[in-house]
TORROKE-959436 format. One record per residue: residue number from 1; x, z, y of N, C-alpha, C in turn. Coordinates in steps of 0.2 Angstrom, whole numbers. Each point is the difference from the previous one (the first is absolute). Layout:
N
num;neast;nup;nnorth;caeast;caup;canorth;ceast;cup;cnorth
NUM;X;Z;Y;X;Z;Y;X;Z;Y
...
END
This chain:
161
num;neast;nup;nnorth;caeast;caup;canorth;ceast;cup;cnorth
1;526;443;427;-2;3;6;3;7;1
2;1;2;7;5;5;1;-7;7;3
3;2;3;-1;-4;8;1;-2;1;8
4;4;-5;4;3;2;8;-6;-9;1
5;1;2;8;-2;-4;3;3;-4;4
6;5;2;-1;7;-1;4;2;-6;3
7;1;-4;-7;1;-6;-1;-3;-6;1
8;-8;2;2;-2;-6;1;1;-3;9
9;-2;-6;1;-1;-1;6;-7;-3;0
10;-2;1;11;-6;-1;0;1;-5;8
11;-6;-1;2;0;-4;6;-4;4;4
12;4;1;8;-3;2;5;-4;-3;2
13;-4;2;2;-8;-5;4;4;-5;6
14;4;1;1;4;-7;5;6;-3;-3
15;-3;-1;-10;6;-3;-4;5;1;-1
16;5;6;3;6;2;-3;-1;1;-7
17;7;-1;-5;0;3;-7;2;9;2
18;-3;5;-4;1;6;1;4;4;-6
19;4;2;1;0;3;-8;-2;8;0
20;-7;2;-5;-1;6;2;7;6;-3
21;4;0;-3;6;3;0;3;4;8
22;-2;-5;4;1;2;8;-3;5;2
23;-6;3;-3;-3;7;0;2;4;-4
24;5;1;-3;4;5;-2;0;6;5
25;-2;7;-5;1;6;5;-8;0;4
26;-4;-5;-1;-8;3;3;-4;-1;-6
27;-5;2;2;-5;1;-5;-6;-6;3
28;0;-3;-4;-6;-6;1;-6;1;-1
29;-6;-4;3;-7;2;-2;-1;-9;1
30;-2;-3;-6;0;-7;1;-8;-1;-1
31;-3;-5;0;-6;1;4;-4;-8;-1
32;-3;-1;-5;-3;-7;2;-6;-1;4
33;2;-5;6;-4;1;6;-8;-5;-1
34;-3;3;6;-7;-8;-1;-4;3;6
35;-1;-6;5;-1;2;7;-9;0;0
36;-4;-3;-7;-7;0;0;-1;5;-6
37;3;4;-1;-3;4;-5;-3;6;2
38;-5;1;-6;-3;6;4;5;9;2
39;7;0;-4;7;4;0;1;-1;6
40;-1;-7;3;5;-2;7;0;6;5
41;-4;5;1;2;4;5;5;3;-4
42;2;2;-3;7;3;-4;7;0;4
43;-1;-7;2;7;-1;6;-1;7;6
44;-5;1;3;1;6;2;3;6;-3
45;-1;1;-5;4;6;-4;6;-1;-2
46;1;-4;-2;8;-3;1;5;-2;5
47;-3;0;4;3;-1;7;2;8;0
48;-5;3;0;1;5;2;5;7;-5
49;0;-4;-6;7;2;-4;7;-2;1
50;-2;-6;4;7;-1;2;3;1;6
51;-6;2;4;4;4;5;3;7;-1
52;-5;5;-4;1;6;-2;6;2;-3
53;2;-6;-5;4;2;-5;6;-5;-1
54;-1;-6;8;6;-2;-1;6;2;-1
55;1;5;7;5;2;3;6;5;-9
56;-6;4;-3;1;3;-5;2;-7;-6
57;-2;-4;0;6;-7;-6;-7;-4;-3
58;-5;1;0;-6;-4;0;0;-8;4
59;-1;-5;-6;-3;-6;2;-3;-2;-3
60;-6;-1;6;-6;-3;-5;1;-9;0
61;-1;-3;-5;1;-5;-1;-6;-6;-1
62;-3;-4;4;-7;-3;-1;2;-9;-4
63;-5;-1;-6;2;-5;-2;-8;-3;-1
64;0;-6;7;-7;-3;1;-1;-6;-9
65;-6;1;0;-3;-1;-7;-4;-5;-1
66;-2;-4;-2;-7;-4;0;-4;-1;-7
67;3;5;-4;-4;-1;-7;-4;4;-2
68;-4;3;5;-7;5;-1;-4;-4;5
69;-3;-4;-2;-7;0;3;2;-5;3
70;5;-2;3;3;-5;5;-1;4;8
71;2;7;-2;0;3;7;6;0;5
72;3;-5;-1;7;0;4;3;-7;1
73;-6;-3;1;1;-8;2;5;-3;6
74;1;3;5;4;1;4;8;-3;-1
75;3;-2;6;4;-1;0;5;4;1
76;8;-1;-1;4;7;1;-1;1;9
77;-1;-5;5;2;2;6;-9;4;1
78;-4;-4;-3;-8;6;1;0;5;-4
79;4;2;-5;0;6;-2;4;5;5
80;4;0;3;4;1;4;-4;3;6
81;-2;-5;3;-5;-1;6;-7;8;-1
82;1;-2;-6;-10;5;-2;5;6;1
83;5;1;-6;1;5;-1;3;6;5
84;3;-3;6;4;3;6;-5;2;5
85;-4;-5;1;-6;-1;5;-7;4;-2
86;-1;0;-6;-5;4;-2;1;9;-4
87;6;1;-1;3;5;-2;6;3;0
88;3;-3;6;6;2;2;5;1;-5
89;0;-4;-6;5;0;-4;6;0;0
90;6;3;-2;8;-2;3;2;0;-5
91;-1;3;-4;2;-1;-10;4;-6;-1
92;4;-3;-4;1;-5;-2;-5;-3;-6
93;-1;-7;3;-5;-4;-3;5;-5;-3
94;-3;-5;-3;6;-3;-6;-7;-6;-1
95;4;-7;-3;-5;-4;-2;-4;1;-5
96;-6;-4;0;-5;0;-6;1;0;-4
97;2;5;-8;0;-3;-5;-7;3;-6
98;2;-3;-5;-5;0;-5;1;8;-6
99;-4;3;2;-1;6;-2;0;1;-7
100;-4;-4;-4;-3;-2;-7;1;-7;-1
101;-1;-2;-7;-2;-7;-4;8;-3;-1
102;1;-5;-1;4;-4;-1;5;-1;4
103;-1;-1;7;5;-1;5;1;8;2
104;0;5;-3;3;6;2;3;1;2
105;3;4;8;6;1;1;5;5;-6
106;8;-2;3;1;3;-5;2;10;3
107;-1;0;6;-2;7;2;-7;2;-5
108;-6;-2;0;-3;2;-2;-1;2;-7
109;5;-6;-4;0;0;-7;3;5;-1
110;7;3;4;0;8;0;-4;5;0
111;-1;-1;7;-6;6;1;-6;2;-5
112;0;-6;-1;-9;0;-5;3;5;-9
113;6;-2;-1;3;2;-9;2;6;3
114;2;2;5;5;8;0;-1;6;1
115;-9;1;3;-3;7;-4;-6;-1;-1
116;-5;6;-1;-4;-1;-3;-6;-1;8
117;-7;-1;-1;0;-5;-5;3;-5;1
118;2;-5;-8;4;-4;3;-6;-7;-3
119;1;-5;4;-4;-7;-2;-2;-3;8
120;-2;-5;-1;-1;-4;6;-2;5;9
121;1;-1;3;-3;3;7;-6;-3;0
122;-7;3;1;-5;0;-1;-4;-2;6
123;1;2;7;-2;-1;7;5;0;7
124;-2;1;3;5;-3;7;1;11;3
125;6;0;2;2;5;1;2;5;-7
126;2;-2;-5;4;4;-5;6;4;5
127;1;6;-1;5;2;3;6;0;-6
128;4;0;1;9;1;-7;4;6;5
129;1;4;-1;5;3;1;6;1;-3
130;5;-2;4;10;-1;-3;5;6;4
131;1;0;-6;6;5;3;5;-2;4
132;4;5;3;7;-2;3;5;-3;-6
133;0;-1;-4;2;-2;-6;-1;-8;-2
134;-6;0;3;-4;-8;-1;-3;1;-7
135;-1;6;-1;-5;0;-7;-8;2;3
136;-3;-4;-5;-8;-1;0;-2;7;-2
137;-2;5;1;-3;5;0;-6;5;-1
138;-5;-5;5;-6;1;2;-5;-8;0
139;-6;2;-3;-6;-5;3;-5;3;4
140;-4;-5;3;-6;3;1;-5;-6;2
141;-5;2;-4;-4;-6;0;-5;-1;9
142;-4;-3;2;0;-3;6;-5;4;4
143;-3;5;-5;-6;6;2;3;5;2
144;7;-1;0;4;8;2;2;-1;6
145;-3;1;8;3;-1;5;7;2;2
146;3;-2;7;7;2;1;-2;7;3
147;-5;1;1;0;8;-1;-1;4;-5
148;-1;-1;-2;-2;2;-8;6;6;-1
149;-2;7;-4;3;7;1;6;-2;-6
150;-1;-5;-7;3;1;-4;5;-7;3
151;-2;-5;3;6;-5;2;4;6;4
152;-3;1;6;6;3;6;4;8;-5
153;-1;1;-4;3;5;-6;7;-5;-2
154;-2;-4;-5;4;-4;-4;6;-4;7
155;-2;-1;6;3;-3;4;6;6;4
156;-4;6;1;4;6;2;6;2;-6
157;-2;-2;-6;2;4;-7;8;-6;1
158;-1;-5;0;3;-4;1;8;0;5
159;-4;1;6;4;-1;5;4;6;1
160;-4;4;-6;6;9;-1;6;-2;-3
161;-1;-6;-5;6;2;-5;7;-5;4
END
């Protein structure tokens, strides 16, 4: 397993293969998403990062989820649908994968081993922050909003280097 993120590929919510290597030079904030979670207003604060801090190499990246609770039942064109029409999302959204368990993505398998704490994703909206590097850097667990003083630090600390 390599240190970077680079290398893996993933699917657009309208099925393209993606290789996140193609984010080279921005700083990621990846995101497992869940349209009935009680976190689900978080898309507001994330929208709202990525308006603030696109421009500056920030993308936030939303990976809809269905292994907490089954709050992400949806399909990709209704997750799509909520997400734009209920909070004006413009982020990139990506298909459904498996957060934890057996079927893991293998994004996650990274994300989950490369800082602390490190072990399965726990609930819906874990925050990961990656460098321009494509190195995993930061966590944060689902309690720490996207406004939260220490994410929007680590995101600015980031987008300095």
């Amino acid at each position: 397993m390599t240190s970077t993120i680079s290398d893996i590929t993933v699917k657009t919510i309208a099925g393209a293969d993606k290789q996140l290597g193609e984010y080279a030079g921005k700083v990621l904030l990846i995101v497992n998403l869940a349209s009935y979670c009680g976190y689900t207003p978080q898309y507001k604060g994330l929208e709202e990062l990525n308006q603030k801090y696109g421009d500056a190499g920030l993308r936030v990246l939303g990976f809809p989820c269905n292994d907490f609770g089954a709050q992400e039942p949806g399909t990709n064109s209704e997750i799509v649908e909520f997400c734009t029409t209920k909070y004006g999302v413009s982020f990139e959204l990506f298909d459904k994968v498996h957060a934890k368990g057996s079927q893991q993505h293998p994004l996650y398998a990274q994300l989950t081993s490369s800082v602390a704490p490190k072990g399965e994703v726990s609930w819906n909206f874990e925050k990961f922050l990656v460098s321009k590097q494509g190195e995993v850097v930061a966590r944060f667990r689902s309690s720490v909003g996207p406004e939260s003083p220490e994410l929007i630090a680590a995101i600015e600390q980031e987008l300095a280097k």
